[in-house]
PDBQT receptor file of N, H, CA, C and O in Angstrom, charges set to zero:
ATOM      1  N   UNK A   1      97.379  94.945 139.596  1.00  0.00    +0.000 N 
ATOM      2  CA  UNK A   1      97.158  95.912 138.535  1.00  0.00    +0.000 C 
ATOM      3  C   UNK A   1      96.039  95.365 137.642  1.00  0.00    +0.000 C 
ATOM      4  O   UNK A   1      96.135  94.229 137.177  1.00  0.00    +0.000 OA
ATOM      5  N   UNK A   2      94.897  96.209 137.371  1.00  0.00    +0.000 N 
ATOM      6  H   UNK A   2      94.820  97.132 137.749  1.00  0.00    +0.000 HD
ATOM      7  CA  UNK A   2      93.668  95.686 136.650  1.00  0.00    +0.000 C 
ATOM      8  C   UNK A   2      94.053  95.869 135.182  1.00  0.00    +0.000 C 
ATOM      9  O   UNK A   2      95.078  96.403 134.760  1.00  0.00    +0.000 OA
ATOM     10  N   UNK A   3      93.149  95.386 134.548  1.00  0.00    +0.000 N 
ATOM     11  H   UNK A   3      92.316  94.953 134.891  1.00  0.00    +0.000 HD
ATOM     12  CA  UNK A   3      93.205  96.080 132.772  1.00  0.00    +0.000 C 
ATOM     13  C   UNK A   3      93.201  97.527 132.742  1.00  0.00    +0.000 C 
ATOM     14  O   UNK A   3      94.042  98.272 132.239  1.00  0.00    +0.000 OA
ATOM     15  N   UNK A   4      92.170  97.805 133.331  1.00  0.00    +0.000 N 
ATOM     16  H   UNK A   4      91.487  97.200 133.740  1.00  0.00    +0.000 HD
ATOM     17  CA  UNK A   4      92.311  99.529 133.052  1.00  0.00    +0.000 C 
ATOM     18  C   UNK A   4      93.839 100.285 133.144  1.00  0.00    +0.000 C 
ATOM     19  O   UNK A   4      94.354 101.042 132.322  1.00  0.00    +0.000 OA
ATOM     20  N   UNK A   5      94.331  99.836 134.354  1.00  0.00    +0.000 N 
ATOM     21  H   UNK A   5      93.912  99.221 135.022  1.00  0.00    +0.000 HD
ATOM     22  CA  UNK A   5      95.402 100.623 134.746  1.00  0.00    +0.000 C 
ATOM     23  C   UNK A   5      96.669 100.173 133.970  1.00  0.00    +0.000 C 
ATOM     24  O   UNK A   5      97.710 100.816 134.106  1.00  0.00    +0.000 OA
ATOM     25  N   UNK A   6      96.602  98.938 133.049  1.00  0.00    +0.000 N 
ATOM     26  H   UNK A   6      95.756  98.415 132.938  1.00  0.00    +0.000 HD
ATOM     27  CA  UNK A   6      97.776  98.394 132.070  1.00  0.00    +0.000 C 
ATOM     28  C   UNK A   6      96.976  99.465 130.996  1.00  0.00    +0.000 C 
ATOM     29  O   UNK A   6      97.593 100.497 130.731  1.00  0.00    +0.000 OA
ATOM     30  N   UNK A   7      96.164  99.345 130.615  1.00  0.00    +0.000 N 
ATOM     31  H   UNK A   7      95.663  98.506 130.830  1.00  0.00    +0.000 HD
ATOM     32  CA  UNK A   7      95.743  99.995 129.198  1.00  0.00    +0.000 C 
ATOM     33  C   UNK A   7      96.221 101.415 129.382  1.00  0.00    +0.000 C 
ATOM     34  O   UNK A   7      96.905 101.974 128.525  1.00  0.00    +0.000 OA
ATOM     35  N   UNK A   8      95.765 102.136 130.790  1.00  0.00    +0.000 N 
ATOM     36  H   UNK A   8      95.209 101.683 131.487  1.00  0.00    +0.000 HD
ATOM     37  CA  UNK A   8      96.704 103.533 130.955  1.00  0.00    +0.000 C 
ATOM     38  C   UNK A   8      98.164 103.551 130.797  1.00  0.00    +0.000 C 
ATOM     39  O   UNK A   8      98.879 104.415 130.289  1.00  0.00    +0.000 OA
ATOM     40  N   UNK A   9      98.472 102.388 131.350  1.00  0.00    +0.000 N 
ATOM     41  H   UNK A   9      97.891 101.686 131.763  1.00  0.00    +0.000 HD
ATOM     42  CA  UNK A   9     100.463 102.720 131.104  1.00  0.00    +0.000 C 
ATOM     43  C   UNK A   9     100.405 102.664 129.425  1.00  0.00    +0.000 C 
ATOM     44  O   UNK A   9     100.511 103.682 128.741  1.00  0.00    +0.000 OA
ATOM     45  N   UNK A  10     100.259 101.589 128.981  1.00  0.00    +0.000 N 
ATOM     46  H   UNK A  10     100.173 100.762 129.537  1.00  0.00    +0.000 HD
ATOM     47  CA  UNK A  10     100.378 101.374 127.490  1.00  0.00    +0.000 C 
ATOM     48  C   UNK A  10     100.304 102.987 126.376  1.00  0.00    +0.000 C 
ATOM     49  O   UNK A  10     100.991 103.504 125.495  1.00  0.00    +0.000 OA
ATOM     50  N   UNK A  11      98.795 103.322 127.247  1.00  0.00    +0.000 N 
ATOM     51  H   UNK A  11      98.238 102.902 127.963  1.00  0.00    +0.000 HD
ATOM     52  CA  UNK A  11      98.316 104.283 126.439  1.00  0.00    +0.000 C 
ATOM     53  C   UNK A  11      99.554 105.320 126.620  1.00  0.00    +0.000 C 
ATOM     54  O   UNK A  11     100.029 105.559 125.510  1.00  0.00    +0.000 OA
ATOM     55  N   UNK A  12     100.117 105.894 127.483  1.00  0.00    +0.000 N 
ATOM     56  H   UNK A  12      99.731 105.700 128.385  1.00  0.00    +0.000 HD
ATOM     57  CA  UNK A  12     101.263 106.845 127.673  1.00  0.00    +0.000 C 
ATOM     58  C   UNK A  12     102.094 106.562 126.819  1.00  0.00    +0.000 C 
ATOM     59  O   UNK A  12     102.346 107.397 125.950  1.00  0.00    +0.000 OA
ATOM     60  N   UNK A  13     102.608 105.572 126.830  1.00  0.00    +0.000 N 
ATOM     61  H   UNK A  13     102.403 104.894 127.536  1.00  0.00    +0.000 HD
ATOM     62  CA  UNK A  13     103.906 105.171 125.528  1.00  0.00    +0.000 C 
ATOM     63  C   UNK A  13     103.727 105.192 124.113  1.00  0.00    +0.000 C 
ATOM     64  O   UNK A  13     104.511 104.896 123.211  1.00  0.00    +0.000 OA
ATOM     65  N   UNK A  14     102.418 105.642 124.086  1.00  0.00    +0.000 N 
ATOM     66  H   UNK A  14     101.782 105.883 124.818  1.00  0.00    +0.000 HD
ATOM     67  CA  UNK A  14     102.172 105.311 122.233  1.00  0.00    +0.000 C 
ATOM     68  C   UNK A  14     102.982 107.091 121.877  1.00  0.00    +0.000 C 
ATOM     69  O   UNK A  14     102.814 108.133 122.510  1.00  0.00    +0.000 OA
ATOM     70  N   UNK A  15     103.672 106.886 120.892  1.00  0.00    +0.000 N 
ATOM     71  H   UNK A  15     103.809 106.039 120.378  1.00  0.00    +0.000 HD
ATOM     72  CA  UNK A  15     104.175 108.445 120.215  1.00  0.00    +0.000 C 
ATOM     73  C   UNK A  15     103.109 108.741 119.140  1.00  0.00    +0.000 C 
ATOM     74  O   UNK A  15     103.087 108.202 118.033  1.00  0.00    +0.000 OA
ATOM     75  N   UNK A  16     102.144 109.748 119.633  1.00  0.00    +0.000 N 
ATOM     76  H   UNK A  16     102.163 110.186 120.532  1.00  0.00    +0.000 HD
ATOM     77  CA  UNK A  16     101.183 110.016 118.554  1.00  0.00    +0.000 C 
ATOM     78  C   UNK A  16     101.908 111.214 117.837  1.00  0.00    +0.000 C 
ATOM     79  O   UNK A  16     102.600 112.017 118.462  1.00  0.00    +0.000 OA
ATOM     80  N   UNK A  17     101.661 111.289 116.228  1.00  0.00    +0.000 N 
ATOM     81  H   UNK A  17     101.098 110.636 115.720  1.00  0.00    +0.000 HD
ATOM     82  CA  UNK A  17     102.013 111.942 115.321  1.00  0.00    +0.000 C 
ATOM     83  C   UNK A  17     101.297 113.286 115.509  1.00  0.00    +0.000 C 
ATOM     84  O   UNK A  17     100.121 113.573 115.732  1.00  0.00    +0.000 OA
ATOM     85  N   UNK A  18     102.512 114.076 115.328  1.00  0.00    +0.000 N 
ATOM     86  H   UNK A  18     103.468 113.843 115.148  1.00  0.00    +0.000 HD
ATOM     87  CA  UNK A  18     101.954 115.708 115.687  1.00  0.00    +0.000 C 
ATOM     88  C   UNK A  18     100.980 116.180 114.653  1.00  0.00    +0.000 C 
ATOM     89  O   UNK A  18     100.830 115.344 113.762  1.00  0.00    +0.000 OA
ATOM     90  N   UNK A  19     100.375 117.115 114.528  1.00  0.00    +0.000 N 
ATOM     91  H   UNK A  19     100.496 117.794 115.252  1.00  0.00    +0.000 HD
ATOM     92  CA  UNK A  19      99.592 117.937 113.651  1.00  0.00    +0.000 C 
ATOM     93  C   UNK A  19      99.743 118.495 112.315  1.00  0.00    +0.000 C 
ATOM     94  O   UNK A  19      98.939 118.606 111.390  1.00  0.00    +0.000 OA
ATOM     95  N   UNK A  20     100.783 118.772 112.418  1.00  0.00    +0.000 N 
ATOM     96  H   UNK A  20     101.436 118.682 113.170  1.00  0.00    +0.000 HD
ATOM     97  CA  UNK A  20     101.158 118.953 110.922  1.00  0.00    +0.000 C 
ATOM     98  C   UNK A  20     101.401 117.592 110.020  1.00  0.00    +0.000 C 
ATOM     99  O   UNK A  20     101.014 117.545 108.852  1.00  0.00    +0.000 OA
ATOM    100  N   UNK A  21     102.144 116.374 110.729  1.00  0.00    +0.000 N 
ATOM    101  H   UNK A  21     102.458 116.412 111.677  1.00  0.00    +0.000 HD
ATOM    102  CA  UNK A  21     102.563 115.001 110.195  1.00  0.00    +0.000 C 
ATOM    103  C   UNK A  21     100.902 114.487 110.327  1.00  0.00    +0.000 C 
ATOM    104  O   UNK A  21     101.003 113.587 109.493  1.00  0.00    +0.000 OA
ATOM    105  N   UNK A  22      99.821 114.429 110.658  1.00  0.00    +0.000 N 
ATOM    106  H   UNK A  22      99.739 115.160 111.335  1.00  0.00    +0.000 HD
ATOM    107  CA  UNK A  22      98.766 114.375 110.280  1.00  0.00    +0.000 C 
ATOM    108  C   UNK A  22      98.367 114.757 108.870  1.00  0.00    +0.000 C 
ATOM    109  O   UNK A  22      98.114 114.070 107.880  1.00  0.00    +0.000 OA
ATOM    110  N   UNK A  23      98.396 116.430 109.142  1.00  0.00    +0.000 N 
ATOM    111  H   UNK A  23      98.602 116.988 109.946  1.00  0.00    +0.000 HD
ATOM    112  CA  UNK A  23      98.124 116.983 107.743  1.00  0.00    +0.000 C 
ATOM    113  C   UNK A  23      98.348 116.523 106.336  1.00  0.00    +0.000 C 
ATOM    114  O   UNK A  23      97.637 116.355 105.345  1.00  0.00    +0.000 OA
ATOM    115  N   UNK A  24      99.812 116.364 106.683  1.00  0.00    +0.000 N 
ATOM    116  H   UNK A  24     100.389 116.501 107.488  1.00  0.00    +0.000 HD
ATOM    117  CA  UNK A  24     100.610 116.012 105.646  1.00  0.00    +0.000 C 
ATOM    118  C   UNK A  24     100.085 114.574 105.240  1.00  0.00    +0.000 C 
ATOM    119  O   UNK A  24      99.523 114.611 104.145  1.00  0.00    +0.000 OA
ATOM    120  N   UNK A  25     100.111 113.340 105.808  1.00  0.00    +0.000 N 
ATOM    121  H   UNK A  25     100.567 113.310 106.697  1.00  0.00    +0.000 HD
ATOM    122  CA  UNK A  25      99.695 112.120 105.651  1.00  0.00    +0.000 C 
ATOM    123  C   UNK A  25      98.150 112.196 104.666  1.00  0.00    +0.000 C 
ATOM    124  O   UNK A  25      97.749 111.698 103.614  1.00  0.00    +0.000 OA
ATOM    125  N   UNK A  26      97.548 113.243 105.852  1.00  0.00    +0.000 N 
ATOM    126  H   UNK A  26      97.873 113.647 106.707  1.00  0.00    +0.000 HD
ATOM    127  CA  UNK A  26      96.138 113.295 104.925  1.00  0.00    +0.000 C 
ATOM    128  C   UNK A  26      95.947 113.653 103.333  1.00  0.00    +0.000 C 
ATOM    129  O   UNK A  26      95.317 113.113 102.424  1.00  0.00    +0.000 OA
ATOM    130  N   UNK A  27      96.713 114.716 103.413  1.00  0.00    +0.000 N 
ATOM    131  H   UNK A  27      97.225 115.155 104.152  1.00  0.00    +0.000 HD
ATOM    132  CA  UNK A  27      97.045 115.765 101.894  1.00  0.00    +0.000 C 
ATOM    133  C   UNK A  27      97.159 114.482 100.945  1.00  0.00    +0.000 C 
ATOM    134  O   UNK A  27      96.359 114.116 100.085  1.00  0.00    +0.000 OA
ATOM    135  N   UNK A  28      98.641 113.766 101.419  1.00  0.00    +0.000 N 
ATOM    136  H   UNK A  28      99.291 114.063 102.118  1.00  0.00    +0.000 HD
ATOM    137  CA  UNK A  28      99.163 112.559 100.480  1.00  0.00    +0.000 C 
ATOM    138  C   UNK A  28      98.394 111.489 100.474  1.00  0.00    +0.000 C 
ATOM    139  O   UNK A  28      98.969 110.555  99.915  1.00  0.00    +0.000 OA
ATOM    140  N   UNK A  29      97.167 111.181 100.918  1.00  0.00    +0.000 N 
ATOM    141  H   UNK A  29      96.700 111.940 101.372  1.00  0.00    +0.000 HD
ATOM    142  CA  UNK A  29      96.516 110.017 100.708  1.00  0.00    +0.000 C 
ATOM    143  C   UNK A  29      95.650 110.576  99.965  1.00  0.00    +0.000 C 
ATOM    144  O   UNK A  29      95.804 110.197  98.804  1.00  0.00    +0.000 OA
ATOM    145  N   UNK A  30      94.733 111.363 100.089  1.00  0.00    +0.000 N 
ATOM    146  H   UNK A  30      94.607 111.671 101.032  1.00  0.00    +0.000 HD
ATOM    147  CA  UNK A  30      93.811 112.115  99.348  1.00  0.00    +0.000 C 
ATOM    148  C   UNK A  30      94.185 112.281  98.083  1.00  0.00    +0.000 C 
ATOM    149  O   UNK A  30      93.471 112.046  97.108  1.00  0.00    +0.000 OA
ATOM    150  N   UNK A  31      95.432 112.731  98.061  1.00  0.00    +0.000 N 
ATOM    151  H   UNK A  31      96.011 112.921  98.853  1.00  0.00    +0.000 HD
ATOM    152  CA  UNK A  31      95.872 113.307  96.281  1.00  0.00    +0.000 C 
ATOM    153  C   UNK A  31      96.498 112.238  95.588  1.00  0.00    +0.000 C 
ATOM    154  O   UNK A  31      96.948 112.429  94.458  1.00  0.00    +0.000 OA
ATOM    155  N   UNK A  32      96.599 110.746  96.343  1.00  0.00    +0.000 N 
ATOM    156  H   UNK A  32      96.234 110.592  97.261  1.00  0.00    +0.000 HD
ATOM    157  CA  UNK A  32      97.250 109.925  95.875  1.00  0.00    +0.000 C 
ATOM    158  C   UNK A  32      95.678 108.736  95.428  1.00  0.00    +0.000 C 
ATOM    159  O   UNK A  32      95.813 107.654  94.855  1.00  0.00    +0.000 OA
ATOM    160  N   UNK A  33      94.795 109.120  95.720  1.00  0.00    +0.000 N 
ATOM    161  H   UNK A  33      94.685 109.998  96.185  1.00  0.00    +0.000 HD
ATOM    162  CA  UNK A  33      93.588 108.501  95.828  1.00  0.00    +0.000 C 
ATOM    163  C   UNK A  33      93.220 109.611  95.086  1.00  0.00    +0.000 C 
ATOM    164  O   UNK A  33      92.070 109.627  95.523  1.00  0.00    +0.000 OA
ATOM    165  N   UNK A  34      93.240 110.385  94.461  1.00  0.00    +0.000 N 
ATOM    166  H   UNK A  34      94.175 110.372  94.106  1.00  0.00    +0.000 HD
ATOM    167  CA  UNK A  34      92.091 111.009  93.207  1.00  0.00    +0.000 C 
ATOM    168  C   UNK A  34      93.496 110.958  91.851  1.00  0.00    +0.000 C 
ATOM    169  O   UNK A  34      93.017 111.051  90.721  1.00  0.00    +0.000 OA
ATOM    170  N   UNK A  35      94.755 110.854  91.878  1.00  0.00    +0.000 N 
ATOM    171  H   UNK A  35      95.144 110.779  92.796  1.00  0.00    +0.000 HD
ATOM    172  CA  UNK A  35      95.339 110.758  90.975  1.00  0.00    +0.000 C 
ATOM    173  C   UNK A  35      95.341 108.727  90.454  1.00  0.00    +0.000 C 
ATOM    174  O   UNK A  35      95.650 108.316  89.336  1.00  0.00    +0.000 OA
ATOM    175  N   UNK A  36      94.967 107.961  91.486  1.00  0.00    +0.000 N 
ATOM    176  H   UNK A  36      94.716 108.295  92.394  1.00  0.00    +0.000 HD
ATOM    177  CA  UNK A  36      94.846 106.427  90.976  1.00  0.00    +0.000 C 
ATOM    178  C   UNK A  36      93.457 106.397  90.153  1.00  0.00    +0.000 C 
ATOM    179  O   UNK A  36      93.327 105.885  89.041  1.00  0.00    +0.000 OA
ATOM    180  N   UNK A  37      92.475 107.015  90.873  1.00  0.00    +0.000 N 
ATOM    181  H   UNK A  37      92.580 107.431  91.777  1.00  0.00    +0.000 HD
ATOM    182  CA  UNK A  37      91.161 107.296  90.670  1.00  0.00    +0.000 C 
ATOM    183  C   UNK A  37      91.072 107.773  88.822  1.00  0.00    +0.000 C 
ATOM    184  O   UNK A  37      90.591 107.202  87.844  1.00  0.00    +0.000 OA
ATOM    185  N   UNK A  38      91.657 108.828  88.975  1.00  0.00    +0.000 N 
ATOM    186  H   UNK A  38      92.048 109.292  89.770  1.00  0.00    +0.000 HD
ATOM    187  CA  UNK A  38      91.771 109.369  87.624  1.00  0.00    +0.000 C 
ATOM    188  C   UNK A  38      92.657 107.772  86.752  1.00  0.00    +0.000 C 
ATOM    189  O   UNK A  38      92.101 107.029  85.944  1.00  0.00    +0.000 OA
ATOM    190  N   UNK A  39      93.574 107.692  87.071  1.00  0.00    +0.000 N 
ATOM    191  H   UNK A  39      94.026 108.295  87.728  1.00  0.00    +0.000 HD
ATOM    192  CA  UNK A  39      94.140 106.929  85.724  1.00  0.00    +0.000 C 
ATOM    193  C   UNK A  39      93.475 105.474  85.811  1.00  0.00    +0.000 C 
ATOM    194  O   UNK A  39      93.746 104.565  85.026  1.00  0.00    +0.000 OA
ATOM    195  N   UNK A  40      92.482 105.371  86.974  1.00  0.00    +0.000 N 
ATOM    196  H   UNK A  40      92.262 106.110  87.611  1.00  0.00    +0.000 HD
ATOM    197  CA  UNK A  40      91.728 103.673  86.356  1.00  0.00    +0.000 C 
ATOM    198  C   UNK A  40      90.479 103.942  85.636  1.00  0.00    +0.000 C 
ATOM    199  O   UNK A  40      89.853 103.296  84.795  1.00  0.00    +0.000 OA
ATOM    200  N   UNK A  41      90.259 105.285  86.306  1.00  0.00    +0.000 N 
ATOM    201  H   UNK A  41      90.767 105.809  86.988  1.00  0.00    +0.000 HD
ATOM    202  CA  UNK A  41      88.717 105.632  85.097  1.00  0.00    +0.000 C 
ATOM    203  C   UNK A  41      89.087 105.473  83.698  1.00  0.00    +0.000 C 
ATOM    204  O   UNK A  41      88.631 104.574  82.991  1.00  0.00    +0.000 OA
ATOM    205  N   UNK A  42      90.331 106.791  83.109  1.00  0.00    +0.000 N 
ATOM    206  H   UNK A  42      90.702 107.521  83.684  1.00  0.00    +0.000 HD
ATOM    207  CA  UNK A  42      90.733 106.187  81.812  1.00  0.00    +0.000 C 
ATOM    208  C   UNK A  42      91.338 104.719  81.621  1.00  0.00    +0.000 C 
ATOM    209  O   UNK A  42      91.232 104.036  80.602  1.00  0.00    +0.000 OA
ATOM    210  N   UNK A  43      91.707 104.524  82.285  1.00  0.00    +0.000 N 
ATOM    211  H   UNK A  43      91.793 105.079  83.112  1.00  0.00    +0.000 HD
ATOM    212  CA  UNK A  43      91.697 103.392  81.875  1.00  0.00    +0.000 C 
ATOM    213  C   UNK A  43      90.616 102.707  81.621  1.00  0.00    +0.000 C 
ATOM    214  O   UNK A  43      90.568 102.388  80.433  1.00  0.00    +0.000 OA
ATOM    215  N   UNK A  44      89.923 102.425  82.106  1.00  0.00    +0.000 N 
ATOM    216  H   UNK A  44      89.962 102.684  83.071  1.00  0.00    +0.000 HD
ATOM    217  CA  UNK A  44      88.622 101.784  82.053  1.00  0.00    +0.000 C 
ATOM    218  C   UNK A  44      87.738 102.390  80.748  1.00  0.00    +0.000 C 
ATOM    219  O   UNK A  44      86.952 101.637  80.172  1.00  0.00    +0.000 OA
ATOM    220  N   UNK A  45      87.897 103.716  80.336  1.00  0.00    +0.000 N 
ATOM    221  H   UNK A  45      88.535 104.328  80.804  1.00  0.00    +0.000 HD
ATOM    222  CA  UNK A  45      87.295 104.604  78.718  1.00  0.00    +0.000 C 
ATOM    223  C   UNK A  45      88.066 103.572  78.221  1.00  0.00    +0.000 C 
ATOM    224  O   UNK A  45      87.463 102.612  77.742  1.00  0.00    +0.000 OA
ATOM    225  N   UNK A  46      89.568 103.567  78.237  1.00  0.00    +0.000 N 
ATOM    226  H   UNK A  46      90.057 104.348  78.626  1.00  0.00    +0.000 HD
ATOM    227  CA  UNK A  46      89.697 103.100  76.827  1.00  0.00    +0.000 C 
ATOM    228  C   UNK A  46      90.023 101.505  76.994  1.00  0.00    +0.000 C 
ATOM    229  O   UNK A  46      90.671 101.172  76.002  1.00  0.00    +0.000 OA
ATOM    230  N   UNK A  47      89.899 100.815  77.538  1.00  0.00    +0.000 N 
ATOM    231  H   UNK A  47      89.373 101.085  78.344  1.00  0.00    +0.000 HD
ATOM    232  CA  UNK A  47      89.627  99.547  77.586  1.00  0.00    +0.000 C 
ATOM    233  C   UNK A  47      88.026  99.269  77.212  1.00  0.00    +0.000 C 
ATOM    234  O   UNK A  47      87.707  98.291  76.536  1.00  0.00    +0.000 OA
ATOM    235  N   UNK A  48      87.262 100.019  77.608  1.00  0.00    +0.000 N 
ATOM    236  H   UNK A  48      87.521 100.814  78.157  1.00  0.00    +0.000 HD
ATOM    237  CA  UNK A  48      85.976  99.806  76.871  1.00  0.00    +0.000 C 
ATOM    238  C   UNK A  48      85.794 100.317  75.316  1.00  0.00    +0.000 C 
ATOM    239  O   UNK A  48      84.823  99.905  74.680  1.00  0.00    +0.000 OA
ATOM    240  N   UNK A  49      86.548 101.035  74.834  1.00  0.00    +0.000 N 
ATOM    241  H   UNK A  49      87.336 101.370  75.350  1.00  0.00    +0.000 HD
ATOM    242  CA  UNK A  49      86.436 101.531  73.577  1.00  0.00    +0.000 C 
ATOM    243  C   UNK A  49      86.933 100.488  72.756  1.00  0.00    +0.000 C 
ATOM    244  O   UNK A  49      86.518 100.145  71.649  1.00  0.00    +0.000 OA
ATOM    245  N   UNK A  50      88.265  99.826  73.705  1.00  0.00    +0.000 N 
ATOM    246  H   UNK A  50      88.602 100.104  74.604  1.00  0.00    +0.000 HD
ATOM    247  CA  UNK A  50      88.982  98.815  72.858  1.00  0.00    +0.000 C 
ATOM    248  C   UNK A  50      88.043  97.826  72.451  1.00  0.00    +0.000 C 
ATOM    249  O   UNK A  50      87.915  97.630  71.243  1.00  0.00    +0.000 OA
ATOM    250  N   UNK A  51      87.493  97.294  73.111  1.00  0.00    +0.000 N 
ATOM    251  H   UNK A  51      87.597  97.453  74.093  1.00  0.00    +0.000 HD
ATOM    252  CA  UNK A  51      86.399  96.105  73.624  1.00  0.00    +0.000 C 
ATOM    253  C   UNK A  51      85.958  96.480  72.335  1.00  0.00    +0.000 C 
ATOM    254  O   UNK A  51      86.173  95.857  71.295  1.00  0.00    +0.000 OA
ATOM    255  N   UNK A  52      85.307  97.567  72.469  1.00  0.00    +0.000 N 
ATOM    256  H   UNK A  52      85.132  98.073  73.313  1.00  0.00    +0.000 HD
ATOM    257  CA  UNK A  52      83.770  97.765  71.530  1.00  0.00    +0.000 C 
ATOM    258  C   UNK A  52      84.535  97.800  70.455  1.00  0.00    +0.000 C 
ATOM    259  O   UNK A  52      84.258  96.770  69.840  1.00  0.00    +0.000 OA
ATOM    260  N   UNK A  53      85.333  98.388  69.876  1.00  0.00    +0.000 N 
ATOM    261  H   UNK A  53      85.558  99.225  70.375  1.00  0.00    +0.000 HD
ATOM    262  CA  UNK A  53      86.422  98.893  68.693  1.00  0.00    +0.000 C 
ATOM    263  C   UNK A  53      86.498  96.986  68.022  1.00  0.00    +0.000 C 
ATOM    264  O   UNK A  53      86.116  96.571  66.927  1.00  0.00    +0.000 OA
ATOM    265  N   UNK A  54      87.116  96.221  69.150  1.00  0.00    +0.000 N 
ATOM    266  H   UNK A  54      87.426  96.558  70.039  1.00  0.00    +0.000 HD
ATOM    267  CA  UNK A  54      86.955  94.562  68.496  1.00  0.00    +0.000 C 
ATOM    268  C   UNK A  54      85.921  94.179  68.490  1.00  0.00    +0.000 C 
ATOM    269  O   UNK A  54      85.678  94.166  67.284  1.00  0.00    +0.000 OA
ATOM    270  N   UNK A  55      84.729  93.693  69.169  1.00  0.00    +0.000 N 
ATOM    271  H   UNK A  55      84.926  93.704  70.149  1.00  0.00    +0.000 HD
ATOM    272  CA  UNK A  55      83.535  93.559  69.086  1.00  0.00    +0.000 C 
ATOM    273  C   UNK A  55      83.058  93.740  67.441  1.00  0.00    +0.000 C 
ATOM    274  O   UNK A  55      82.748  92.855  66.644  1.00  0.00    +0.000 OA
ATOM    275  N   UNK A  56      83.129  95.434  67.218  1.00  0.00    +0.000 N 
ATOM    276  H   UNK A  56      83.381  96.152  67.866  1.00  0.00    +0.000 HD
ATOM    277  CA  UNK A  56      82.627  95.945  65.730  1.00  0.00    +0.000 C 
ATOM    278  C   UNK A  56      83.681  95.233  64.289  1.00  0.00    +0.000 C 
ATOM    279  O   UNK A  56      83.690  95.410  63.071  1.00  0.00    +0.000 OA
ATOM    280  N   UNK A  57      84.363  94.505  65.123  1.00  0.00    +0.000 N 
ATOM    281  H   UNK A  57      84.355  94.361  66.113  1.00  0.00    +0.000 HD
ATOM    282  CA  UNK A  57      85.356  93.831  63.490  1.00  0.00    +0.000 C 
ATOM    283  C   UNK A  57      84.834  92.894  63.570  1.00  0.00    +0.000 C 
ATOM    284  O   UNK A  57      84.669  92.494  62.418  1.00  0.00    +0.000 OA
ATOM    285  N   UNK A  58      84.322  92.044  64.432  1.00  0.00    +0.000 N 
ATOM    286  H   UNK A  58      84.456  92.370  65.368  1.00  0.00    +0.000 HD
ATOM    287  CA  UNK A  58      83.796  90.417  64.047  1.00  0.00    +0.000 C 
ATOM    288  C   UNK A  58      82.465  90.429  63.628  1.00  0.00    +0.000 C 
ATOM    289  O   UNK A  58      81.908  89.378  63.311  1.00  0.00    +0.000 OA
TER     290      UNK A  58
């Protein structure tokens, strides 16, 4: 039995995720990646405001 013909058995046994469990995975990474997105930007406003806010007392 060569490589090719192990990599074919192998390949048969993998359980690939149907189409909709795709979808879904995608939806939730996407919306979970623009809602982190959003709260490190503010974060990042007001950690720089803070900065500057101390900066202007000394």
């Amino acid at each position: 039995m060569n490589l090719f013909q192990k990599v074919k058995m192998e390949y048969s046994k993998v359980e690939w995720p149907s189409r909709t469990e795709v979808i879904h995975s995608t939806i939730w990474v996407v919306t979970m990646t623009v809602i982190i997105s959003i709260y490190l930007g503010v974060f990042d406003i007001l950690a720089v405001r803070a900065l500057n806010f101390l900066e202007a007392l000394i």
